[in-house]
C-alpha positions in Angstrom: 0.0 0.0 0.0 1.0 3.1 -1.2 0.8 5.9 2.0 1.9 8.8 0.1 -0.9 11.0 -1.6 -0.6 11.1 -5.0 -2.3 13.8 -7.6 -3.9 11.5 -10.6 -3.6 13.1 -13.8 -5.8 12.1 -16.7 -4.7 12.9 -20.0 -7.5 11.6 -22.0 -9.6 13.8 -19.8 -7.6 16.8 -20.6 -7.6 16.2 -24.3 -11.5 15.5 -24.8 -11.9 18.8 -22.7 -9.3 20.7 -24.8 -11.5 19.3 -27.9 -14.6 20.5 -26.9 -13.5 24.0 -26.3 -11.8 24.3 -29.7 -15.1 23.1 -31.0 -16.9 25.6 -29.2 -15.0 28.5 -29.9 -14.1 28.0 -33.5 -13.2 29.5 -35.8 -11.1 31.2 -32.9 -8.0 29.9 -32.1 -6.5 28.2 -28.2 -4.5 30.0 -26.3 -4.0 27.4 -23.7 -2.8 29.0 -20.5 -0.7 26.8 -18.7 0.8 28.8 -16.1 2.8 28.1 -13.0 3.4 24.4 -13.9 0.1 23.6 -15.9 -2.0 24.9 -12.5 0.2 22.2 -11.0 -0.6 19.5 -12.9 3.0 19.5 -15.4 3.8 21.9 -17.4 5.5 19.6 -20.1 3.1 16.7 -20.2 0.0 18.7 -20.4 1.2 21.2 -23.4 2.2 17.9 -24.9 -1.2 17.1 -25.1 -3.1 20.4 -25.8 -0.4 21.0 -28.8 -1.5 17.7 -30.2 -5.5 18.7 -30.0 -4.6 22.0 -31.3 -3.6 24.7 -29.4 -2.7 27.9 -31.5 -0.3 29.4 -28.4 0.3 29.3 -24.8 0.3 31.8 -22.0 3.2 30.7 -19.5 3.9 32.2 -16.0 8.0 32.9 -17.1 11.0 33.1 -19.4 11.7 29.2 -18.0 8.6 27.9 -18.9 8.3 29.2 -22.1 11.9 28.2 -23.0 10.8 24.6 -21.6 8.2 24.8 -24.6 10.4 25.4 -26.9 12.8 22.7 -25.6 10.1 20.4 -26.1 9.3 21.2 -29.7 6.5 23.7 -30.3 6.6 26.2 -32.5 3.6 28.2 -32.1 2.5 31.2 -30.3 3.9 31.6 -26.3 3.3 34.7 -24.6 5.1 35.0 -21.5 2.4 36.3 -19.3 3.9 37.7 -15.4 7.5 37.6 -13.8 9.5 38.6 -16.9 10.6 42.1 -15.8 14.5 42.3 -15.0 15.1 38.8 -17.1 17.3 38.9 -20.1 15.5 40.2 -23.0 17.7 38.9 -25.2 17.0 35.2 -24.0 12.7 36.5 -25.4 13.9 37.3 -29.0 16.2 34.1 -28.9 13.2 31.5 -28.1 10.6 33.9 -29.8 9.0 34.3 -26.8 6.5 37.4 -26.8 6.0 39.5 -23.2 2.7 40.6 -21.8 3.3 44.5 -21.2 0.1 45.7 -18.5 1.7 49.2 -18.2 3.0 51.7 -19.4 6.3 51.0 -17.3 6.6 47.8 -18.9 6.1 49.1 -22.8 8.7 51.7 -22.1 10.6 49.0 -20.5 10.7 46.8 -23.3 11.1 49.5 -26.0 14.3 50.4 -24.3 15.7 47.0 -23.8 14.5 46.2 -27.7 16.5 49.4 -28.5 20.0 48.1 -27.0 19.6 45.0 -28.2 19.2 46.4 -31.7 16.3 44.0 -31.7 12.3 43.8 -32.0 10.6 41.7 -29.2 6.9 40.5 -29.7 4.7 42.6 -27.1 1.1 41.6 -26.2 -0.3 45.3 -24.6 -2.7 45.0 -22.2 -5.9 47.4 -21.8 -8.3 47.3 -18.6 -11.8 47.6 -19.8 -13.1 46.6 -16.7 -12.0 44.3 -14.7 -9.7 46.8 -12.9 -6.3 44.3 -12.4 -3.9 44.3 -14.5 -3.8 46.4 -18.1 -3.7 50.0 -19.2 -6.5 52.6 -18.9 -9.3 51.7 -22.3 -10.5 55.1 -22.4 -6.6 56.7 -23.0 -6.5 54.5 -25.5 -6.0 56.8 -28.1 -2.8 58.8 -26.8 -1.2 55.9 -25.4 -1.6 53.7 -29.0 -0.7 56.7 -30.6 2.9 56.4 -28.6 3.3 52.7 -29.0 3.3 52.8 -32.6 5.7 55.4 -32.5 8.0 52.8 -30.6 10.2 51.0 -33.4 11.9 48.6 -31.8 8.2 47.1 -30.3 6.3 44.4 -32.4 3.2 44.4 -31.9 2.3 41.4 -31.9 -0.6 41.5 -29.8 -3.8 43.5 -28.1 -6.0 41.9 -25.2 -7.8 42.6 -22.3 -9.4 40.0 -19.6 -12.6 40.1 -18.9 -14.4 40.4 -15.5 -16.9 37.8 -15.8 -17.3 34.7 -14.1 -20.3 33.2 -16.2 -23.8 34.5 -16.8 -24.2 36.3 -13.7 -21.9 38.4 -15.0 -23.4 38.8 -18.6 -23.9 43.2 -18.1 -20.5 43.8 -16.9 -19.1 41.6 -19.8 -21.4 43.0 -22.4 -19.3 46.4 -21.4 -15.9 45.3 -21.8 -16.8 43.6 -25.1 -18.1 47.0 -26.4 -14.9 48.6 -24.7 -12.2 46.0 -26.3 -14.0 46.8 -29.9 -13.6 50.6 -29.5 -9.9 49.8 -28.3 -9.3 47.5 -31.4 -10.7 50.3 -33.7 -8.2 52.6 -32.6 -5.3 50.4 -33.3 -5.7 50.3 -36.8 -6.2 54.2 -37.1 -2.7 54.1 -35.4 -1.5 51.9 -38.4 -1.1 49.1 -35.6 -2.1 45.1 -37.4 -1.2 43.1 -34.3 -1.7 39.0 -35.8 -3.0 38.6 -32.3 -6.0 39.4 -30.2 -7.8 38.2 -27.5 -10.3 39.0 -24.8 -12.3 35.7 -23.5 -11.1 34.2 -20.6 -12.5 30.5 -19.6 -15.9 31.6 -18.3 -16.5 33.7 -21.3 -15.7 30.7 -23.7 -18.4 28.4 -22.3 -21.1 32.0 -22.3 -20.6 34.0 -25.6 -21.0 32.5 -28.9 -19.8 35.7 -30.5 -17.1 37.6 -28.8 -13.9 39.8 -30.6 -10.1 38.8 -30.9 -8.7 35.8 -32.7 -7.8 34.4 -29.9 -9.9 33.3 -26.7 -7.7 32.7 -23.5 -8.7 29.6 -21.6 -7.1 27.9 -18.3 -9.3 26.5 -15.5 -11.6 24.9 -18.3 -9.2 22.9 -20.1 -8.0 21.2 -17.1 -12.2 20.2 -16.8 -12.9 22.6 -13.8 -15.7 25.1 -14.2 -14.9 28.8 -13.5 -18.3 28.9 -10.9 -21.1 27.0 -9.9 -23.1 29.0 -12.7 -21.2 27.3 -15.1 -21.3 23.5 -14.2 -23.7 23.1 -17.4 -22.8 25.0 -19.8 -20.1 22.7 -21.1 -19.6 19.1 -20.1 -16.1 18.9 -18.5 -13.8 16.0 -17.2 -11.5 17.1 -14.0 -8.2 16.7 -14.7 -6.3 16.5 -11.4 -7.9 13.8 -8.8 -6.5 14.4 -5.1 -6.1 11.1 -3.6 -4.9 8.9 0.0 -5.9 6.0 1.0 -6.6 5.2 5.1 -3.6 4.5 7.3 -5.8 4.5 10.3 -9.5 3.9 11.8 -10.6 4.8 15.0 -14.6 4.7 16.8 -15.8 7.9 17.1 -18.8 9.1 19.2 -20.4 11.9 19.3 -19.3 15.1 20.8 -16.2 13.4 21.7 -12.3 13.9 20.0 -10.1 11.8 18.1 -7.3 10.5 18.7 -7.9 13.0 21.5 -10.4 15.4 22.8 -7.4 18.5 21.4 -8.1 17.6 17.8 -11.1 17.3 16.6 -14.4 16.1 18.0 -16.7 13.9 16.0 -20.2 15.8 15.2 -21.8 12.0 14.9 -20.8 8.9 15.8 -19.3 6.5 13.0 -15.8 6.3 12.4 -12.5 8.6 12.4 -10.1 8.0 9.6 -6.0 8.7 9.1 -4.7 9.9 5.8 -1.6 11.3 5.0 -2.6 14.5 3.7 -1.6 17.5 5.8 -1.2 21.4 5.2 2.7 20.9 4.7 1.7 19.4 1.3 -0.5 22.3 0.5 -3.8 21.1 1.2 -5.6 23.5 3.2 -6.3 23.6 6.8 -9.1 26.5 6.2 -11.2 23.8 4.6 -12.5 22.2 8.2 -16.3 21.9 8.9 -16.3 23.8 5.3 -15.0 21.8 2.4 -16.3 18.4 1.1 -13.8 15.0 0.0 -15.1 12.0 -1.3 -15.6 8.5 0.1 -17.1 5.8 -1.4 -18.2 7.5 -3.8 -20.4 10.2 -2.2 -19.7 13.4 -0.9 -18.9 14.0 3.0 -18.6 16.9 4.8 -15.0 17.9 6.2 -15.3 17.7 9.6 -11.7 16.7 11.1 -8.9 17.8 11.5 -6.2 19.0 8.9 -2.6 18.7 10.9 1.0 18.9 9.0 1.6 15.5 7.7 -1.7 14.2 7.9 -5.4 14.8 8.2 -8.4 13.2 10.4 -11.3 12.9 8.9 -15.2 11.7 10.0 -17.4 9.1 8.0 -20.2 7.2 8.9 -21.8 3.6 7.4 -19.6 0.1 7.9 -16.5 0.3 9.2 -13.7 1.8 6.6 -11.1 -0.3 5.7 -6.8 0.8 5.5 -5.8 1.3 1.9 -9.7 2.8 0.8 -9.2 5.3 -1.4 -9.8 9.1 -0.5 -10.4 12.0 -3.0 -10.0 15.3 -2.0 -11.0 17.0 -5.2 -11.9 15.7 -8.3 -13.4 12.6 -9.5 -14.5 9.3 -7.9 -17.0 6.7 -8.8 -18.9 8.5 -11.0 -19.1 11.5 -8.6 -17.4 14.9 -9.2 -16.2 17.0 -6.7 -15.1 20.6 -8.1 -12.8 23.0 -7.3 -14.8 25.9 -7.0 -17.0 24.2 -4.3 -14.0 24.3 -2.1 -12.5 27.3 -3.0 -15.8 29.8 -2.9 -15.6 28.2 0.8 -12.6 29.7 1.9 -12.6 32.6 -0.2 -9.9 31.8 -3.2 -10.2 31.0 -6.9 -10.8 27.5 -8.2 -7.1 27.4 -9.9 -5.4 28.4 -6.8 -5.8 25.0 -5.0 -4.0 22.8 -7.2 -1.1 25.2 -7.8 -0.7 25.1 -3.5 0.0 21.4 -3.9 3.3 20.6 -3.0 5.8 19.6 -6.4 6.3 16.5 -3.6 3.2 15.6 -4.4 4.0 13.2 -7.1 1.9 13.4 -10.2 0.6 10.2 -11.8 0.0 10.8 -15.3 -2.8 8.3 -16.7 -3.0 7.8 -20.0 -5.2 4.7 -20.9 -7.9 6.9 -22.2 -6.0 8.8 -24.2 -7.6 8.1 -27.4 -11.2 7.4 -25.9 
């Protein structure tokens, strides 16, 4: 028996859900966002697959993994999204990797690097239209496009925004940016600006609008089969990716009102039974999710009531007696049952991606790939 957690990772589901997005958003190209390690899940193994059902580009978190990209053979579109201030820009022009520039710091910053270099690098500029993050202001559009084009050392090779929408709750907020992001495109070609790139949807919008500008739409939690909110659990069928999993090391009784292993831990809100797994908050899983998250047992949904210690976790189930070695899923998929990220991250106040990018790399990742093809 194998005590260590392990994250399952299901190819074939990643592929089938990569598929069904293309489908949907056609004749718009992917831009498969696979930042900070895939969302945790591997960087390499995933883009392996996402390239082979058709990605047009990726957005990466850094120079490293973009370069990792390119060491592994693709030859498309990678814009380096965040954490690329203060690297070499010489190491972007050699791996043709374009930068996402959100200010107007970072377009200056890049035009002067460009200029030593003697050297064009690919820029993707940012414009908020609404969601009030990251980008430059949509309604100085005009001036600001004006100066860009004037910059000869910047290629243009790119003009997004990100919407603020989160699914069809969101549908008057996102009707605005859309209206906003064609007003900014209209201006950059009265600046004499033809970026071969733009984009605007982000996952929630792909599954929401059938029509919606850019060439581009820019998709992450999706493709790895989580929805972006519970508002958008049927808009597209999805297959989770990543499947949390330990199996029980230990079984205690539990009664009622009393703790386990001892009345400082945790105290059982029924009786049944008090189970071991070794799962704690050193490997990223977190501790904020007691008496308000869910995991999986048997193939139903249980409440989190336990305990969630450093190496390992207590947890409270009812029915016959478990057994050591039963299988655990903390998020994800078992016996036929889904449990989604977003119902534990809406919980505890984070976004659904955040979770599996807090697992711990020691964590190992066990890539399954026997319904690859299915």
């Amino acid at each position: 028996m194998n005590e260590t957690p392990i994250a399952q990772i299901d190819l074939g589901a990643l592929k089938r859900n990569a598929v069904r997005i293309i489908e949907r958003v056609e004749p718009r190209g992917l831009l498969a966002v696979v930042k900070w390690d895939g969302y945790g899940h591997g960087l390499t193994p995933c883009a392996e697959i996402l390239a082979k059902a058709g990605a047009t580009g990726f957005g990466v978190s850094s120079l490293s993994e973009g370069i990792e990209l390119r060491r592994m053979g693709f030859s498309g579109l990678i814009l380096v999204m965040t954490d690329w201030v203060g690297k070499p820009l010489g190491k972007f022009v050699e791996w043709d990797l374009h930068v996402a520039a959100t200010s107007c710091f970072k377009v200056e910053y890049v035009a002067s690097g460009a200029r030593n270099l003697g050297k064009r690098i690919g820029v993707h500029i940012k414009f908020d239209t609404g969601l009030g993050r990251l980008g430059m202001n949509w309604k100085k559009a005009d001036a600001l496009l004006s100066e860009i084009a004037r910059m000869k050392h910047l290629d243009v090779q790119g003009i997004y925004s990100h919407l603020g929408f989160n699914g069809p709750q969101d549908l008057e907020i996102g009707e605005k940016q859309i209206e906003r992001f064609k007003h900014v495109l209209k201006l950059v070609h009265k600046c004499g600006l033809n970026p071969p790139w733009t984009h605007l949807a982000n996952s929630a919008a792909a599954m929401v609008f059938k029509d919606i500008p850019g060439n581009l739409v820019r998709t992450g939690i999706v493709l790895y089969g989580q929805p972006p909110s519970r508002e958008t659990v049927e808009l597209l069928p999805l297959e989770p990716v990543m499947t949390l999993k330990a199996v029980v090391l230990e079984v205690q009784r539990a009664h009622r009102g009393r703790g386990v292993p001892h009345p400082l831990i945790a105290r059982a809100p029924t009786d049944g039974w008090a189970i071991r797994i070794g799962l704690g908050n050193r490997h990223g899983y977190p501790s904020s999710l007691v008496r308000r998250g869910k995991f999986l047992f048997r193939g139903h949904s249980r409440p989190l009531y336990g305990a969630v210690l450093k190496d390992f976790s207590w947890l409270f189930v009812t029915g016959s007696r478990p057994q050591i070695g039963e299988e655990v899923a903390l998020w994800g998929r078992q016996g036929g049952q889904n449990l989604w990220l977003f119902e534990l991250a809406e919980k505890i106040d984070a976004l659904p991606y955040e979770l599996p990018t807090w697992l711990s790399k020691k964590i190992p990742r066990v890539f399954v790939e026997k319904s690859i093809d299915s």
